[in-house]
N, C-alpha and C positions, 0 to 999 in steps of 0.2 A: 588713067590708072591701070598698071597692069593686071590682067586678067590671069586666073587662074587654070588649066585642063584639069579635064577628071581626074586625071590621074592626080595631079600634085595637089590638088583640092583634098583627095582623099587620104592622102598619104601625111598632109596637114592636119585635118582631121582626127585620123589614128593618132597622131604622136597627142595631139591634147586629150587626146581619152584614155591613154596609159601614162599619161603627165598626172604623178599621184597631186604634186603638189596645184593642179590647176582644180581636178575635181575638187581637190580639201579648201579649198578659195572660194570655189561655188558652193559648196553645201555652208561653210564658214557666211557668207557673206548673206546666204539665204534664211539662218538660222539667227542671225544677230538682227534683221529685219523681222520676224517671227517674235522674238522678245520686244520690241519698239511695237508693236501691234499690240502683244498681250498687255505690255503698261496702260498705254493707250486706251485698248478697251475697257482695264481697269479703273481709271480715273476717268474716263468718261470725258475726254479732253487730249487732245495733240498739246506738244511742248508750246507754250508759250498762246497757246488759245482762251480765251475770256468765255469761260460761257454758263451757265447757270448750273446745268448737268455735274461739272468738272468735281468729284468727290476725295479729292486731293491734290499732291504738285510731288514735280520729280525730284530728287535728292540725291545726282549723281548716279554711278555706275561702280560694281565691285567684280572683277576679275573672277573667271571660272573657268577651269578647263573641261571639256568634253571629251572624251576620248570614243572613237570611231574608226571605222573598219576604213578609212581614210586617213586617218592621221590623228593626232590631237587636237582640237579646235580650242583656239584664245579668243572666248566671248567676253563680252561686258553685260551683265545684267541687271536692267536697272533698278534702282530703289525709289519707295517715296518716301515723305518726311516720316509719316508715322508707322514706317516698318511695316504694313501691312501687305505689302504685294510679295506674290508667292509664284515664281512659274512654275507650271508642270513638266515643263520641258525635261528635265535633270532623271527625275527618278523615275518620269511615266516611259522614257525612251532608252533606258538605259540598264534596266532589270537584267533582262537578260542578255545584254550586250554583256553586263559585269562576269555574268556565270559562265557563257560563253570562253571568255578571256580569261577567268580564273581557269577553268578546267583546262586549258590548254596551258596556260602558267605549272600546274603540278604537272601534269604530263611532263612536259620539261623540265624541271624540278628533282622530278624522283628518277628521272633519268627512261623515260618506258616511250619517250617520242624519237620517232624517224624524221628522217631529214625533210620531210615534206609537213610533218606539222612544225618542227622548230620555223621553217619558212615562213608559215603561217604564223606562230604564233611572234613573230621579229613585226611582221606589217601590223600587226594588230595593238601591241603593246612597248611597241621600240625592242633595242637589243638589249636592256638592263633592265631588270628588275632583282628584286630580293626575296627571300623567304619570307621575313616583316613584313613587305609589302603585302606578298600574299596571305599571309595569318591577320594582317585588318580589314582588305576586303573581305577573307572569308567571314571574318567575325562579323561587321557589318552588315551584309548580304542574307547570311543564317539566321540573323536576329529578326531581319525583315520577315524572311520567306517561312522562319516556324510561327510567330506570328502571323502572318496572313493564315496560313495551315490550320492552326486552333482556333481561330477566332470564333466568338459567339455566333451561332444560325438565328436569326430572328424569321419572323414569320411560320408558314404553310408550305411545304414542298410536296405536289400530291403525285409528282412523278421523278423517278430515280432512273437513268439511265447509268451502267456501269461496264467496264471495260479493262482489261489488261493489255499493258505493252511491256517487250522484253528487251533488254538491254545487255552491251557486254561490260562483265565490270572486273578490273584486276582485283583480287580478291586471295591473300595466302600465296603468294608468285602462283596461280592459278587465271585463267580467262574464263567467270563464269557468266551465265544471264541471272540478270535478277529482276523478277518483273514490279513494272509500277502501276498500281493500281488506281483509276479515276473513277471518280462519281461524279455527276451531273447532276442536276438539281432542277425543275423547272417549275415557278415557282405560283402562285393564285394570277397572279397578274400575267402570267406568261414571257416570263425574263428565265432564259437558262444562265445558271451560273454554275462553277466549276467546285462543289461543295468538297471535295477529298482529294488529294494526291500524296498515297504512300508506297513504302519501296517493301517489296517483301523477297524473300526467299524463291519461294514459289506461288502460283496464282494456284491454292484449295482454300477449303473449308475455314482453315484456320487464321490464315490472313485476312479474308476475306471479312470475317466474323470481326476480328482486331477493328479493323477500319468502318464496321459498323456500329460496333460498340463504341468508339469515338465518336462517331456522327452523333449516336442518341447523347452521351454526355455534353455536349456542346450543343444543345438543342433541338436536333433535329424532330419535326414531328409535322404530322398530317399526311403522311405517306402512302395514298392509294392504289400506287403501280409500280414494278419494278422491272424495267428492263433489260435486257443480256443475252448473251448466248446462251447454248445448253450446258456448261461446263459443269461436272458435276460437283467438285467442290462448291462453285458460287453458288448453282442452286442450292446446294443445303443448308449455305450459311442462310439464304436469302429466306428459307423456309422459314432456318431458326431465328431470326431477327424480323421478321419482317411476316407474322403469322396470321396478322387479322386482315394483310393486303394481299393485292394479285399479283400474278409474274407472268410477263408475257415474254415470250422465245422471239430475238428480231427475225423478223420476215425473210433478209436478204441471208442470213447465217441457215434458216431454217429450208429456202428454194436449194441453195449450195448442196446443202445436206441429201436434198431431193433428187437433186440430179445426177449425185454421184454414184444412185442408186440404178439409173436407168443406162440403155443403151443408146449411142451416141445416135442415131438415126430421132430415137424419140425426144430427145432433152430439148428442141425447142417447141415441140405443141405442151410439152409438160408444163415449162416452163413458162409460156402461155396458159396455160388451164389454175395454174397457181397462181398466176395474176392477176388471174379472175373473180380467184378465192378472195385474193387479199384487198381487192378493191370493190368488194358487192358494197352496196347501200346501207346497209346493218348487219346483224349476227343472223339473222334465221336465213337470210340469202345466202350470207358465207359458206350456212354447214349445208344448205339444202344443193351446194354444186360441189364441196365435201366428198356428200354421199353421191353425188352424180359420177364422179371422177374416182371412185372405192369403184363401184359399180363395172364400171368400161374397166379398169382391169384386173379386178380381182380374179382371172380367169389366166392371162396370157402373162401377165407380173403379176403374183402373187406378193412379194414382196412389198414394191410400190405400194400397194392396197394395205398393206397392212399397216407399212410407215403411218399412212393418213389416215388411217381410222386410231391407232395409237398416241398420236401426237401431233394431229392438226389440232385440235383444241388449246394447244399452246400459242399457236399465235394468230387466237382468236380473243384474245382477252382486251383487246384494244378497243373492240367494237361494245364493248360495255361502258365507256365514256364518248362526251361528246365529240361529234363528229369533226367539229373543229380544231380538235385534239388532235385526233388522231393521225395527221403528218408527221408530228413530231414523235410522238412515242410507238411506233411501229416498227422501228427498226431503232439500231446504233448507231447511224452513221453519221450524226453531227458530229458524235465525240470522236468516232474512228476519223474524219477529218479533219480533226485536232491531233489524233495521233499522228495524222501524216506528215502535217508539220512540222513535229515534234524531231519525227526521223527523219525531215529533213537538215534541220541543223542539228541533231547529234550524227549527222553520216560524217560532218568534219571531224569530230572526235573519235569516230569508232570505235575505241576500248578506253573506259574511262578508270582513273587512277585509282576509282576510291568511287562506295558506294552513296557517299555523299556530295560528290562530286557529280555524278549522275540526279542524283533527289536532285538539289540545288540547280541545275541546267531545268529539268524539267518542269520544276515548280516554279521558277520566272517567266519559263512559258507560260502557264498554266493561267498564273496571276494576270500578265496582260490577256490572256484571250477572255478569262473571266472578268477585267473592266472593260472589254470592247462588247461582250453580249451585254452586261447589266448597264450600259452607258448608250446602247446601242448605234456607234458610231461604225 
């Protein structure tokens, strides 16, 4: 058999991994096995196996298309007699693939894309589509994502993480940001889920207020902490909403804050001495190295010392719940790591068409990260 050299090994290689049609044959051929599994474990039985378990039979197979950052996939997905099998395949992988592709659809559309997202968006959706097309996705898609948005809170939420991220959105032939607001939820049993995502003008008082006042109407209640930065609109909505609960300052936004106070020679023993703070055993340890650390330099940084005597009690409020808590609500940075995601797939869109067009992308994020925490897969 002829033998292949590195080289032409590799250069075979390369060509099948920019060969769109060979990837769209593996993922195609990987995902039609995935559906013959899901049947399978549903009936409790392989085709044609006899066995006591088996809680139905197969009924054939009906045509479906996939559409993927590969190509379009022609599945067969199967049926049984009595109509009852369901895969998750379709809608659970495909959320925000759709938003994705639609916002790149209006970009092109309304005429506001460069040659390198039309590029993009010809691999993603073929080179035709129509306006129809896109006015039933959109329709579709929105119905789903306001839906999910308002849906009823059932239970106890006794901790609120919340956060802004800011976007570019065409807006009047104007390029403005408009930020989206999230809540986190974490809930008696210890499931975060993603209870809010709205689009506002700007991140104050007043949006901020809007999106709480929705939470309590759709049920929100049992609310014993609320976390965030020091913004001062949030906190005042969070005052005005949120009166009989705590509000703790995240830790990571509050050392930043600290260090941009000091001189570059001292920001790492500080920043060491704050982590000291933020990790004692309880609350009387926290404030008793507080005032150890006011102390050493109320004299050389007068500043510094003031900061901490003014506003370390802010993110000391965490040590007033249990301690097994306190990983998670000490800081923001689950949900700010949901934002990173978020601005990783909107850095393909950059400036999006339409202020709903932006909601819609980031709310099918939103949706799947919120069934991966509460499903915890």
């Amino acid at each position: 058999m002829t033998q292949l050299n590195n080289s032409q090994r590799s250069q075979k290689i390369q060509g099948l991994v920019n060969d769109r049609d060979f990837l769209k044959d593996i993922l195609q051929d990987f995902l039609q096995e995935h559906l013959e599994a899901e049947i399978t474990e549903f009936l409790q039985a392989a085709p044609y196996e006899r066995v006591k378990e088996r809680k139905g039979h197969r009924n054939g197979y009906k045509p479906r298309m996939l559409r993927t950052r590969v190509g379009t996939l022609n599945l067969l997905v199967p049926k049984d007699r009595e109509g009852r099998f369901q895969t998750s395949l379709f809608e659970r992988y495909q959320r925000s693939e759709k938003a994705l592709v639609l916002a790149l659809q209006e970009m092109y559309l309304q005429g506001v894309s460069t040659r390198k997202v039309t590029e993009i968006t010809e691999t993603l959706c073929g080179t035709e589509f129509s306006k129809s097309q896109v006015s039933a996705l959109t329709a579709s898609l929105d119905i789903e994502l306001d839906a999910w948005r308002s849906r009823p809170l059932d239970g106890e939420y006794p901790y609120l993480i919340v956060d802004a991220q800011y976007h570019k959105v065409r807006e009047n032939h104007r390029i403005i940001s408009k930020g989206i607001l999230t809540v986190v939820g974490i809930s008696k049993e210890g499931y975060r889920e993603i209870l809010a995502v709205e689009c506002g003008i700007t991140e104050n008082e007043t949006t901020w207020a809007t999106v709480f006042k929705k939470l309590y109407e759709r049920g929100l209640r049992g609310v014993l902490l609320v976390v965030s930065d020091d913004h001062k609109g949030l906190v005042k909505a969070i005052n005005r909403y949120f009166q009989d609960c705590q509000w703790h300052r995240c830790q990571v936004h509050y050392l930043r804050n600290l260090l941009d106070m000091a001189p570059k020679k001292l920001r790492k023993v500080l920043a060491g001495k704050a982590k000291d703070i933020f990790n004692a055993p309880d609350r009387e340890q926290a404030q008793l190295r507080v005032n150890q650390m006011i102390a050493l330099y109320e004299n050389k940084y007068p500043q510094i010392a003031e900061f901490l005597e003014n506003s370390t009690h802010e993110v000391l409020a965490c040590f007033n719940f249990p301690e097994e808590h306190r990983k998670r609500i000490r800081t923001t940075n689950g949900l700010e790591r949901f934002h990173e995601e978020v601005r990783r797939r909107t850095r393909v869109i950059r400036i999006f068409p339409n202020q709903k067009s932006c909601l819609r992308l980031v709310s099918a994020l939103a949706a799947e990260q919120h069934d991966t925490w509460v499903s915890g897969f």
